[in-house]
C-alpha positions as CSV (number, residue, x, y, z in Angstrom):
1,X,-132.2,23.7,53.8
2,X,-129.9,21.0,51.7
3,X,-128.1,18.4,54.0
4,X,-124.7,19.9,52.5
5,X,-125.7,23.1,53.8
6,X,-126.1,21.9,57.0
7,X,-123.1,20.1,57.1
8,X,-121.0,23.1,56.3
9,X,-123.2,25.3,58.6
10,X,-122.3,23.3,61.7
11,X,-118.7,22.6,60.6
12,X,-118.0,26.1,62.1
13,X,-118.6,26.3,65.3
14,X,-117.0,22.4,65.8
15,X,-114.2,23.8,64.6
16,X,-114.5,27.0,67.0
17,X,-115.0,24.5,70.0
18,X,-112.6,22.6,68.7
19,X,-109.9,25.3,68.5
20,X,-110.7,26.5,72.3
21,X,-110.4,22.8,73.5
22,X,-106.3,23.4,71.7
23,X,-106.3,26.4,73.8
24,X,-107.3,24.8,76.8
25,X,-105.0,21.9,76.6
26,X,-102.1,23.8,76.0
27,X,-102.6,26.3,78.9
28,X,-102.8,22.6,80.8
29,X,-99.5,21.7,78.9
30,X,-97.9,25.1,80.1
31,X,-98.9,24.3,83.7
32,X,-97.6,21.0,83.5
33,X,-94.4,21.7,82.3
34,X,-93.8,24.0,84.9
35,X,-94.5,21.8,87.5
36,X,-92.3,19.9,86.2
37,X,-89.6,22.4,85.4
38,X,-90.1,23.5,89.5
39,X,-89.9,19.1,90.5
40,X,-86.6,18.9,88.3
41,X,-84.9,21.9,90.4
42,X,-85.7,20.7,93.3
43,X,-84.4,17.3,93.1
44,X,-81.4,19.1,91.5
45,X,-80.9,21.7,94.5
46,X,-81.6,18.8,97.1
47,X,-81.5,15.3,95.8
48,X,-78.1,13.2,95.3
49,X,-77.3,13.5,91.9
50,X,-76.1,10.7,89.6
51,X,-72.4,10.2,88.7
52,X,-70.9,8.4,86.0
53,X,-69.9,5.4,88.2
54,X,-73.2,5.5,89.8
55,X,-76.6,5.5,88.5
56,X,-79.4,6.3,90.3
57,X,-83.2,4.7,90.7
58,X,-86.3,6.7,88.7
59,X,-88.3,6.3,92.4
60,X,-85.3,6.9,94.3
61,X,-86.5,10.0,96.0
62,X,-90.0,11.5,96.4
63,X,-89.2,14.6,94.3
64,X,-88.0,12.5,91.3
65,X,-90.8,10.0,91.7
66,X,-93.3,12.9,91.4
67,X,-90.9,14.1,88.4
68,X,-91.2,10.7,86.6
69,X,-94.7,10.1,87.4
70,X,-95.4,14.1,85.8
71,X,-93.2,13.3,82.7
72,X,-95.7,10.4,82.3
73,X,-98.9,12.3,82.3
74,X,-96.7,15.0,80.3
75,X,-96.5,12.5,77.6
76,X,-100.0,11.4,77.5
77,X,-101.2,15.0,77.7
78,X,-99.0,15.9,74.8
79,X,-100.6,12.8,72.7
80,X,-104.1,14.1,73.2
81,X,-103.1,17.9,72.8
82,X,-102.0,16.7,69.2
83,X,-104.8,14.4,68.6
84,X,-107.3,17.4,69.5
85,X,-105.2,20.0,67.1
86,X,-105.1,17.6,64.2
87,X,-109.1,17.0,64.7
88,X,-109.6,20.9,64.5
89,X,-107.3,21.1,61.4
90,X,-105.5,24.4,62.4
91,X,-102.5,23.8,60.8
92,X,-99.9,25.8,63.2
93,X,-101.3,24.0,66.3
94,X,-101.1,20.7,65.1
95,X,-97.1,21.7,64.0
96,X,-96.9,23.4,67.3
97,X,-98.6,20.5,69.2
98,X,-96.3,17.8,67.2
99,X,-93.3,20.1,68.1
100,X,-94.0,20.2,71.7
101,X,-94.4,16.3,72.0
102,X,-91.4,15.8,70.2
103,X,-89.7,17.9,73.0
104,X,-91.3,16.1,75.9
105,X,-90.0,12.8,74.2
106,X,-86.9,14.0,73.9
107,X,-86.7,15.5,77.4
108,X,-87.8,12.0,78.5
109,X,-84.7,10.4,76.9
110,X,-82.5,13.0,78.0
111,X,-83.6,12.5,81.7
112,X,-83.3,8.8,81.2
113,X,-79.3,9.7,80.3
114,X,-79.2,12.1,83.3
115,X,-80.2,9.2,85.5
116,X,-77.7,6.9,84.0
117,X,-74.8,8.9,83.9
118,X,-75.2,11.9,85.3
119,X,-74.0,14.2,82.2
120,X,-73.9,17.6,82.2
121,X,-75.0,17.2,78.6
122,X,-78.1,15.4,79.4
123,X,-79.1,17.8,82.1
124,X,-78.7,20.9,79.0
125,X,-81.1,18.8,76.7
126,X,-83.7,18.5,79.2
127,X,-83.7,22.3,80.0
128,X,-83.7,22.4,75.9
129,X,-86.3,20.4,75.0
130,X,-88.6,21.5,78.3
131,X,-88.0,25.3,76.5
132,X,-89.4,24.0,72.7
133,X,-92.0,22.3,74.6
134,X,-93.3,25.4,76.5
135,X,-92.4,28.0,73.9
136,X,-94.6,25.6,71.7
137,X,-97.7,25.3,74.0
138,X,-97.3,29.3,74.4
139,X,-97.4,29.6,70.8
140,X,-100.6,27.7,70.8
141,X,-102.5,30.0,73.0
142,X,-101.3,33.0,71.6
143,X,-102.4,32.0,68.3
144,X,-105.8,31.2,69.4
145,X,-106.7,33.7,71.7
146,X,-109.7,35.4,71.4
147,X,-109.2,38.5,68.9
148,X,-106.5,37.2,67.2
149,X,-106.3,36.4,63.6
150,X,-106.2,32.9,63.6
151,X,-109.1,33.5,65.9
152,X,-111.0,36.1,63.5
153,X,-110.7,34.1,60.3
154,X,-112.3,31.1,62.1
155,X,-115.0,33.0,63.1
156,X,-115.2,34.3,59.4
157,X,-115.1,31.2,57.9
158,X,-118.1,30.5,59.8
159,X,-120.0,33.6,58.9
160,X,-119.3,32.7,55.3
161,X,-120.9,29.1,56.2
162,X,-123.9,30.5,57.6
């Protein structure tokens, strides 16, 4: 057996693995962001909101301590949900993947504004980008369920390899 036929022959299943570890992170992503979603209604239903004369603190409450502190390991899961899609080279996830962190950022800055002022505005783009984010990370795991076609022609390209 040649050394490039071995490199191609294991490229396959890396790339399989790889794939399922996208899958994976973006079910975590999806759970995540509902947590968060659930956090951000609660402080809303219960916690004193912000006006425009009167900011409030991010660790003013417990409920929007846990919200900031989730919106944190959001972000950071985001960043390595994108760094593990670009290393598998599935060009939809790594789209999807950059789409979704680019909605947790902006839901980030939009929550900063809602703390600030208190806008109506800011509260709609945090509900906005948390949807793209989610409908995003859904994508994902659609995409790359088992027995789908993304799915299939990975597992072709690796019975090709072989």
């Amino acid at each position: 057996m040649s050394d490039t036929h071995a490199a191609t022959h294991t490229a396959g299943p890396t790339q399989a693995s790889g794939l399922a570890r996208v899958r994976m992170a973006s079910l975590g992503a999806v759970t995540m962001l509902i947590i968060q979603y659930v956090l951000g209604m609660i402080y809303n239903l219960y916690g004193t909101p912000p006006t425009a004369t009167k900011s409030i603190g991010l660790f003013s409450s417990p409920v929007l301590a846990l919200h900031v502190i989730m919106s944190i390991l959001l972000l950071v899961a985001a960043i390595m949900l994108l760094v593990r899609a670009v290393g598998a080279r599935h060009g939809l996830t790594t789209l999807m993947s950059a789409l979704g962190l680019i909605g947790i950022v902006a839901a980030g800055f939009a929550g900063l504004a809602f703390t600030s002022k208190g806008s109506a505005g800011a509260s709609i783009g945090m509900a906005i980008a948390f949807a793209v984010s989610l409908a995003c990370y859904v994508v994902i795991i659609f995409v790359l369920a088992p027995g789908s076609r993304s799915s299939r022609s990975s597992r072709s390209s690796r019975a090709v390899t072989t």
